[in-house]
LUMGU-359310 format. One record per residue: residue number from 1; chain; x, y, z of N, C-alpha, C in turn. Coordinates in steps of 0.1 Angstrom, whole numbers, plus 5000, padded with zeros to 4 digits. Example, Ala and Ser with C-alpha at 12.3 -4.5 7.8 and 13.67 -1.06 7.14 Angstrom:
// residues 2
<rec><n>1</n><chain>A</chain><n_east>5132</n_east><n_north>4943</n_north><n_up>5078</n_up><ca_east>5123</ca_east><ca_north>4955</ca_north><ca_up>5078</ca_up><c_east>5132</c_east><c_north>4967</c_north><c_up>5078</c_up></rec>
<rec><n>2</n><chain>A</chain><n_east>5128</n_east><n_north>4978</n_north><n_up>5071</n_up><ca_east>5137</ca_east><ca_north>4989</ca_north><ca_up>5071</ca_up><c_east>5129</c_east><c_north>5000</c_north><c_up>5079</c_up></rec>
***
This chain:
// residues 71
<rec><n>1</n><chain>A</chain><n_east>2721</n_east><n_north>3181</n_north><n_up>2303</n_up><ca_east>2735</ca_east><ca_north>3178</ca_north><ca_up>2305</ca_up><c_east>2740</c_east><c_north>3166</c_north><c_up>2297</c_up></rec>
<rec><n>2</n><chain>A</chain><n_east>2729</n_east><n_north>3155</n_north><n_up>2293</n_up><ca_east>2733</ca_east><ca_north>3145</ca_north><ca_up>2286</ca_up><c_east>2742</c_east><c_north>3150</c_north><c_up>2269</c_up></rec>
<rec><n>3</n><chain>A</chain><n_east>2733</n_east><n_north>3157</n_north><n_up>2267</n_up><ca_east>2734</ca_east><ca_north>3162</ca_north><ca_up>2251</ca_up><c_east>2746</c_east><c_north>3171</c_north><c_up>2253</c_up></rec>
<rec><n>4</n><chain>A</chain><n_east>2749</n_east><n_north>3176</n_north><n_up>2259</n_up><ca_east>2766</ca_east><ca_north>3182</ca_north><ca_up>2266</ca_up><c_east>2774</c_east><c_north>3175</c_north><c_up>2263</c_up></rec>
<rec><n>5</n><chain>A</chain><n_east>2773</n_east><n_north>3162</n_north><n_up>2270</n_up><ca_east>2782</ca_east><ca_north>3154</ca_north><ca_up>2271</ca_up><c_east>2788</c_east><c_north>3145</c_north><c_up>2253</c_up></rec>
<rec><n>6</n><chain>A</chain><n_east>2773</n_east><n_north>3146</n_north><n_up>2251</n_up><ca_east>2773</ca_east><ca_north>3134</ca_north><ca_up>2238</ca_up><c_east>2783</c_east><c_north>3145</c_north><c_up>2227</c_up></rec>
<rec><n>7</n><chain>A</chain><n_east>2780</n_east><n_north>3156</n_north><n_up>2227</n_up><ca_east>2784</ca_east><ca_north>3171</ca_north><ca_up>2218</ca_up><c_east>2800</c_east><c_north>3171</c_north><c_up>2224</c_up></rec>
<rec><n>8</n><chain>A</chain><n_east>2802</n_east><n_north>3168</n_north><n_up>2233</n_up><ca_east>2815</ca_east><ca_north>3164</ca_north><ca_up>2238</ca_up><c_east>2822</c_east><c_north>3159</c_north><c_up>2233</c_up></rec>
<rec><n>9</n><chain>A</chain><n_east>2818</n_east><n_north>3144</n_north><n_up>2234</n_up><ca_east>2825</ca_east><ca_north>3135</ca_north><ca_up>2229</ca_up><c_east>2823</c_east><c_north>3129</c_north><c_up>2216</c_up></rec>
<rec><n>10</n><chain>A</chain><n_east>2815</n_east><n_north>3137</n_north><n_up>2208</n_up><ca_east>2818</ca_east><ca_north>3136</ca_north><ca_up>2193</ca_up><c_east>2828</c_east><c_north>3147</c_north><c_up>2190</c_up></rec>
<rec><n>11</n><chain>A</chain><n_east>2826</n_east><n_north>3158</n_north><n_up>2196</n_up><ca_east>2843</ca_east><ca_north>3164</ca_north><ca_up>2195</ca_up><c_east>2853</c_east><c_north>3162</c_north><c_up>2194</c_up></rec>
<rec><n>12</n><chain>A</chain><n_east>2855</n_east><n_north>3154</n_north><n_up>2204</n_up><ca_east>2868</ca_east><ca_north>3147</ca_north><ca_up>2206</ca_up><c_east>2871</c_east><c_north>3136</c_north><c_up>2199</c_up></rec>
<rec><n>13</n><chain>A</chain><n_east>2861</n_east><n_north>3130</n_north><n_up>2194</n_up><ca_east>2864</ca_east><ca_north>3122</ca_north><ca_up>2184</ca_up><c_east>2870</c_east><c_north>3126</c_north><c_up>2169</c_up></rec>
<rec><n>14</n><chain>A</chain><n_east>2859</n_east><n_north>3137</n_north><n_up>2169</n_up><ca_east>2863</ca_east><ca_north>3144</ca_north><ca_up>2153</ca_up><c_east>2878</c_east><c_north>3150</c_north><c_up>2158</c_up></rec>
<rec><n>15</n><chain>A</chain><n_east>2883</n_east><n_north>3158</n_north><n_up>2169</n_up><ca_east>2896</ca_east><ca_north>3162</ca_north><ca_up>2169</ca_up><c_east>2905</c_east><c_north>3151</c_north><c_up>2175</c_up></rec>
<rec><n>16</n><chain>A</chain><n_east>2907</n_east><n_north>3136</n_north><n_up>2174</n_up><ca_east>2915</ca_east><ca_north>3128</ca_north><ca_up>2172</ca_up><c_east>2913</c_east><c_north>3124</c_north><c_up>2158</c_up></rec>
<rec><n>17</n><chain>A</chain><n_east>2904</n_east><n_north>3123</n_north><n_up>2151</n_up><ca_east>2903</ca_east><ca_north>3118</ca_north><ca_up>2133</ca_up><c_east>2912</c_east><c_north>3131</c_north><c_up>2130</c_up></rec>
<rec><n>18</n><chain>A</chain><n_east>2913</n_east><n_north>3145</n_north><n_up>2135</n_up><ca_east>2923</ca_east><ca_north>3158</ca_north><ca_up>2127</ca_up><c_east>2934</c_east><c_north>3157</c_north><c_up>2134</c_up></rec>
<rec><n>19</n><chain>A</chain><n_east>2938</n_east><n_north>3153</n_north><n_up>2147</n_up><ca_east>2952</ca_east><ca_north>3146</ca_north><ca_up>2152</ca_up><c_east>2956</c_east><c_north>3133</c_north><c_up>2140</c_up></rec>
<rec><n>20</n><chain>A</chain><n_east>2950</n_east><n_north>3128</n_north><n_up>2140</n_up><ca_east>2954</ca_east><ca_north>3114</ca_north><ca_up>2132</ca_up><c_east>2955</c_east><c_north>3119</c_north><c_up>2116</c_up></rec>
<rec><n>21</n><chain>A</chain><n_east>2950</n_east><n_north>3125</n_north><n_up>2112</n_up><ca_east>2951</ca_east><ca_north>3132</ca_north><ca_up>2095</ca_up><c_east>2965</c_east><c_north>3144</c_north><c_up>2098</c_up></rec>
<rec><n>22</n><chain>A</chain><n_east>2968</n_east><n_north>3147</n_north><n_up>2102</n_up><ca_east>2978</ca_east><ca_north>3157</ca_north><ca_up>2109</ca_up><c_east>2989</c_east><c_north>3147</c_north><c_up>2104</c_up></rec>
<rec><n>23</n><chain>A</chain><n_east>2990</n_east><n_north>3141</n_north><n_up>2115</n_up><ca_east>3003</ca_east><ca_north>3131</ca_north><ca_up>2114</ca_up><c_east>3004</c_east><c_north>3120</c_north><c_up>2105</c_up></rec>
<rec><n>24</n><chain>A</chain><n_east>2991</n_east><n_north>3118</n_north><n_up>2095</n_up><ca_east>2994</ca_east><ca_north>3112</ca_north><ca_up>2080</ca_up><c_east>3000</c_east><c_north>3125</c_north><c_up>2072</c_up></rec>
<rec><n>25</n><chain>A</chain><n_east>2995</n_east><n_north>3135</n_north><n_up>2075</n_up><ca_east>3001</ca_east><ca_north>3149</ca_north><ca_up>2065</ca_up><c_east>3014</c_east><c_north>3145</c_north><c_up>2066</c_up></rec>
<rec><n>26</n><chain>A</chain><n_east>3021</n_east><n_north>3149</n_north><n_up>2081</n_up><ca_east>3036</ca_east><ca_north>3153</ca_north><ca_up>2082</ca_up><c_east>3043</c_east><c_north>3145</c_north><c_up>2079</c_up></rec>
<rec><n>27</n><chain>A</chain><n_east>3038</n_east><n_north>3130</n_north><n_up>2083</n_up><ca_east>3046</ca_east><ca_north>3118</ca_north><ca_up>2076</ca_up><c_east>3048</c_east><c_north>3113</c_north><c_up>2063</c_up></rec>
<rec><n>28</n><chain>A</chain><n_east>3037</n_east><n_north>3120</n_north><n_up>2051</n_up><ca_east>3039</ca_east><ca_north>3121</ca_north><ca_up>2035</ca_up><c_east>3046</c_east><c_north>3131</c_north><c_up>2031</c_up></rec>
<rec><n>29</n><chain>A</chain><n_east>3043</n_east><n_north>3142</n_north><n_up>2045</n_up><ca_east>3052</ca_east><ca_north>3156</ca_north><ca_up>2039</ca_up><c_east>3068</c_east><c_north>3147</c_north><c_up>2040</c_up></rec>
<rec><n>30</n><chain>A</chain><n_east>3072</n_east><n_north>3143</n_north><n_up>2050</n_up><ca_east>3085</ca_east><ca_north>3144</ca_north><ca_up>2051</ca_up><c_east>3094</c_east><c_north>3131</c_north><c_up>2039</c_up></rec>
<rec><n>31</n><chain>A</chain><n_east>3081</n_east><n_north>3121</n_north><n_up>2038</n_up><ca_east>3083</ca_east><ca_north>3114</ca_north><ca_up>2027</ca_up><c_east>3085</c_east><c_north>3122</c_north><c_up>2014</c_up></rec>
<rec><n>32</n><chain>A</chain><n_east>3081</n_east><n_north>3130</n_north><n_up>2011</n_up><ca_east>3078</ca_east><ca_north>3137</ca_north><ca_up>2000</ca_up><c_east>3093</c_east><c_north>3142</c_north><c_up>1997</c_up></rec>
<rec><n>33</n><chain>A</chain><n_east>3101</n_east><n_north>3152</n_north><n_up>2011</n_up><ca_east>3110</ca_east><ca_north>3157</ca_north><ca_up>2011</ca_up><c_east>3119</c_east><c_north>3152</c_north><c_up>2004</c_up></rec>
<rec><n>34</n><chain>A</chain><n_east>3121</n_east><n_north>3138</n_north><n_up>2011</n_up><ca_east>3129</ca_east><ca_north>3129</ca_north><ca_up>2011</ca_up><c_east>3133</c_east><c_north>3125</c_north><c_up>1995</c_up></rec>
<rec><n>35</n><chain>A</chain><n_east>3120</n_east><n_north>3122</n_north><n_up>1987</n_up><ca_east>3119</ca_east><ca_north>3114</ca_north><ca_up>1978</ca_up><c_east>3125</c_east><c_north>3132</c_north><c_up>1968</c_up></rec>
<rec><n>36</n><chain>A</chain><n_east>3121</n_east><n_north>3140</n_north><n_up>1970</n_up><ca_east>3126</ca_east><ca_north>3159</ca_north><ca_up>1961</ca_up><c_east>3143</c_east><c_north>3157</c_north><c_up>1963</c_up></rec>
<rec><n>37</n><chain>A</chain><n_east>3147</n_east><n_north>3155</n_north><n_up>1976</n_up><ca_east>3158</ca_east><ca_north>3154</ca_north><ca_up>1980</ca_up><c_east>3170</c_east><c_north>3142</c_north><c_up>1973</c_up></rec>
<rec><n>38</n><chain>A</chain><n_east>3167</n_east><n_north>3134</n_north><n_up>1973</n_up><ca_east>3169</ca_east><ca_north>3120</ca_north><ca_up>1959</ca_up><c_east>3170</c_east><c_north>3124</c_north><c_up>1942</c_up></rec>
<rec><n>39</n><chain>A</chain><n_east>3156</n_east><n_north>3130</n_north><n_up>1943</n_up><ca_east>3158</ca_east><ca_north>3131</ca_north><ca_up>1924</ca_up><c_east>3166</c_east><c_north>3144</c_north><c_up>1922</c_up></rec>
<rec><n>40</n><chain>A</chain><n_east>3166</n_east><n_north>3151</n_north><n_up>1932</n_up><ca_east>3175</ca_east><ca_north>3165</ca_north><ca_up>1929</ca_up><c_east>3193</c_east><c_north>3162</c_north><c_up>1929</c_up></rec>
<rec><n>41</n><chain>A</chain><n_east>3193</n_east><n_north>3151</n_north><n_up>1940</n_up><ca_east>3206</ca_east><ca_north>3143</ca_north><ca_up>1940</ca_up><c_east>3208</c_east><c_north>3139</c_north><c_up>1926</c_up></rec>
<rec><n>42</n><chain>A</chain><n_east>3205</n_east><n_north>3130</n_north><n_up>1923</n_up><ca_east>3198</ca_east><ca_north>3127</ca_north><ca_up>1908</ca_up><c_east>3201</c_east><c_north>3130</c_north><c_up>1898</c_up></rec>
<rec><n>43</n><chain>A</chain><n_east>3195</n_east><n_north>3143</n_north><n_up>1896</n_up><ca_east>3192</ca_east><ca_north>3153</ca_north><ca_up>1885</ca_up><c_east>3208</c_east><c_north>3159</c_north><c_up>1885</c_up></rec>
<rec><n>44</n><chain>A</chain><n_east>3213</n_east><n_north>3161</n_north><n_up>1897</n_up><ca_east>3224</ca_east><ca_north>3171</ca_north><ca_up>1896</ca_up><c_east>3237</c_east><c_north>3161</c_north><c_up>1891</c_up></rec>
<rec><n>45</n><chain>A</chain><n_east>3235</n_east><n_north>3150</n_north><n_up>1895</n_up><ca_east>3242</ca_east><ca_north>3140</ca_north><ca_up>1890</ca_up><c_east>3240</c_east><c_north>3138</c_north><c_up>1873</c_up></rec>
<rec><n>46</n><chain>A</chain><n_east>3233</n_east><n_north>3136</n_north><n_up>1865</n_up><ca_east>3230</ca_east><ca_north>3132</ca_north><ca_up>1855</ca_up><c_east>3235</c_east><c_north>3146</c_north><c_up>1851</c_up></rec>
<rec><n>47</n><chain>A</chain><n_east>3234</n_east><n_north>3159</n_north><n_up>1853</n_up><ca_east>3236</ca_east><ca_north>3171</ca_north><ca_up>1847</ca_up><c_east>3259</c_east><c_north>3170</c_north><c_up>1844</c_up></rec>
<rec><n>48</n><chain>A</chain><n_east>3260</n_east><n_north>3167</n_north><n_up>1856</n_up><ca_east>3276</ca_east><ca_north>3163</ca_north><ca_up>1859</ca_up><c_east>3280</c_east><c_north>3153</c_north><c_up>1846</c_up></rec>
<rec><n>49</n><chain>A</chain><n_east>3273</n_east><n_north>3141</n_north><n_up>1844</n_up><ca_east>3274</ca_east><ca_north>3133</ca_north><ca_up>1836</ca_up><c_east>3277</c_east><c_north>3138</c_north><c_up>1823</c_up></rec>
<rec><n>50</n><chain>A</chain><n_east>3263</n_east><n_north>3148</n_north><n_up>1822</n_up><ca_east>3259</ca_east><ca_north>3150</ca_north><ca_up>1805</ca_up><c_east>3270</c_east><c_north>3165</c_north><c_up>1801</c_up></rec>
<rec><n>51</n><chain>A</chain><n_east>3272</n_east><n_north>3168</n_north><n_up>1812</n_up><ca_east>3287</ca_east><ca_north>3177</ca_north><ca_up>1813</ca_up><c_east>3300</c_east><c_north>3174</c_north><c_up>1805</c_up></rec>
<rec><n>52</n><chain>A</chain><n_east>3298</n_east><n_north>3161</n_north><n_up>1809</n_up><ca_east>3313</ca_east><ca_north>3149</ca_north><ca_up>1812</ca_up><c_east>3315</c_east><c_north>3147</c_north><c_up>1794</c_up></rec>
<rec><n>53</n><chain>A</chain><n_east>3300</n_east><n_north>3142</n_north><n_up>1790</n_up><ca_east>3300</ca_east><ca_north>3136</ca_north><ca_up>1778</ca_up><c_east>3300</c_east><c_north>3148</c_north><c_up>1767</c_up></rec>
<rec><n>54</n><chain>A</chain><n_east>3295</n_east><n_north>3159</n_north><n_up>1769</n_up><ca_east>3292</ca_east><ca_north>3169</ca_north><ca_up>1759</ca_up><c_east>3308</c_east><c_north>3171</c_north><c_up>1757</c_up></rec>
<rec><n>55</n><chain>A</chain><n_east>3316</n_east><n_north>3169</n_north><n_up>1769</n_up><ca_east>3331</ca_east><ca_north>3175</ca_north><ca_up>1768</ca_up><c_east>3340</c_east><c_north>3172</c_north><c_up>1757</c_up></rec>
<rec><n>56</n><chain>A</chain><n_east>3338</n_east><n_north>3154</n_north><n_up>1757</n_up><ca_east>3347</ca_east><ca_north>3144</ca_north><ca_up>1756</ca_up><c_east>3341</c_east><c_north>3144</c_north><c_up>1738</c_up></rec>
<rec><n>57</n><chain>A</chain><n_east>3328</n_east><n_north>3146</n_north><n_up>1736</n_up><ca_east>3319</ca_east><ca_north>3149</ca_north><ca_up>1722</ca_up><c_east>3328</c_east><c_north>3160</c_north><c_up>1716</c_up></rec>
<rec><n>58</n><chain>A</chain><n_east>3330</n_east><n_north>3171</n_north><n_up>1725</n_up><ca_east>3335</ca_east><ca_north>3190</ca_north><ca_up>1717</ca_up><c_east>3355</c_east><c_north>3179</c_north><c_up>1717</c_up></rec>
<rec><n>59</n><chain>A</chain><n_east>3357</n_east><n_north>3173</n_north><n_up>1719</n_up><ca_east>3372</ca_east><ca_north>3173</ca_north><ca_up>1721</ca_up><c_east>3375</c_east><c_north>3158</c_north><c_up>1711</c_up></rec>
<rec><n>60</n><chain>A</chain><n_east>3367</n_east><n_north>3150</n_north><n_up>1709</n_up><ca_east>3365</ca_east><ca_north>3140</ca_north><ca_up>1696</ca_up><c_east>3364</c_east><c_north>3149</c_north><c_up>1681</c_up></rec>
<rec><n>61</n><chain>A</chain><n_east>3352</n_east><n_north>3159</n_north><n_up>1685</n_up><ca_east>3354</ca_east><ca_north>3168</ca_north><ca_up>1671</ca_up><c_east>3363</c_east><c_north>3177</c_north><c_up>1671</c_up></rec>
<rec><n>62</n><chain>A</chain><n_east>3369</n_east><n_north>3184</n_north><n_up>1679</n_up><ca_east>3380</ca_east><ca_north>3188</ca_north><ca_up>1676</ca_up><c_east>3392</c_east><c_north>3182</c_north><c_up>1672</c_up></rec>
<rec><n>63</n><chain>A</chain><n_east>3394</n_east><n_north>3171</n_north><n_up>1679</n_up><ca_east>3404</ca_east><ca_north>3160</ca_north><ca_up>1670</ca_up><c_east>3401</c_east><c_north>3156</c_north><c_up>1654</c_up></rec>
<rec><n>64</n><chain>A</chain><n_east>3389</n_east><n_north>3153</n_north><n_up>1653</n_up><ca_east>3382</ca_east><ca_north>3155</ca_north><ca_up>1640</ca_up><c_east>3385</c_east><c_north>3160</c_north><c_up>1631</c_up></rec>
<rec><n>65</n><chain>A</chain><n_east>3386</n_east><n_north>3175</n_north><n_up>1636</n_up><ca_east>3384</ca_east><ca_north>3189</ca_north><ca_up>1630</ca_up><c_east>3402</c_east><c_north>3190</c_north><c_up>1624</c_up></rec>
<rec><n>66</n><chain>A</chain><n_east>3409</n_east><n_north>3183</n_north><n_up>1638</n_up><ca_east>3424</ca_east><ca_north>3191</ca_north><ca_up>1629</ca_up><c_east>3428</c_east><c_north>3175</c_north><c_up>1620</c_up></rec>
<rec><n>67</n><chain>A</chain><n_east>3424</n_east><n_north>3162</n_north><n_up>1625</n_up><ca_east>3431</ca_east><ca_north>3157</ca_north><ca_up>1617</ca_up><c_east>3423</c_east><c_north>3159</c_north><c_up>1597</c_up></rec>
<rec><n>68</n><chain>A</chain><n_east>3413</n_east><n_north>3167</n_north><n_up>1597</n_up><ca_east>3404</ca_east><ca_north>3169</ca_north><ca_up>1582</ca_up><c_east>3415</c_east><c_north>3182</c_north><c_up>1581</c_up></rec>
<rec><n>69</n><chain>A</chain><n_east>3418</n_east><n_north>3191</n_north><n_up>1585</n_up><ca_east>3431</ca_east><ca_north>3199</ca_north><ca_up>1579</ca_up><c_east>3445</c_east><c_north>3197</c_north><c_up>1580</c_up></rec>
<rec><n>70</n><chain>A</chain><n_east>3447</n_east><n_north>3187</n_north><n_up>1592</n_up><ca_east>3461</ca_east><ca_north>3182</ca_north><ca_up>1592</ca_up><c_east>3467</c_east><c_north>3170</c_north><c_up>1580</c_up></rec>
<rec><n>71</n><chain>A</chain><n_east>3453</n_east><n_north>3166</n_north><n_up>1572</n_up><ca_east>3455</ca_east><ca_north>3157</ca_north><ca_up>1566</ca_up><c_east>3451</c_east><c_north>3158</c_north><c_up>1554</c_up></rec>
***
C-alpha cells in the first residue's frame, strides 16, 4: 500500500510541474500574440508610409518630367 501511495504522489507532483508548464505555455503564447499583433500594426503602417513617399517621389518626377519639356 505504501508504494501506492509514494507512485501517487510523485504523480501528482509530476502533473502539477505539467499544470505549471501549461500555464508558462499559454502565458508566452498570448505574449507572443500580442507582440505578432504590434509588428503587424507596424508593418501595415510603414507599408502606408512607403505608399505616401513612393507617391510624392512618382509626382516630384513628373513635375520633373514636364518642366525638362516645358522648358
Amino acid at each position: 500500500m505504501q508504494a501506492f501511495e509514494l507512485e501517487l504522489k510523485r504523480l501528482e507532483s509530476r502533473l502539477d510541474e505539467l499544470v505549471g508548464v501549461c500555464q508558462q505555455l499559454k502565458e508566452e503564447n498570448r505574449s507572443l500574440k500580442q507582440r505578432q499583433d504590434s509588428l503587424m500594426a507596424d508593418r501595415a503602417n510603414l507599408l502606408q508610409k512607403n505608399e505616401q513617399v513612393r507617391a510624392r517621389v512618382e509626382a516630384m518626377i513628373g513635375r520633373l518630367k514636364a518642366m525638362e519639356t516645358g522648358g
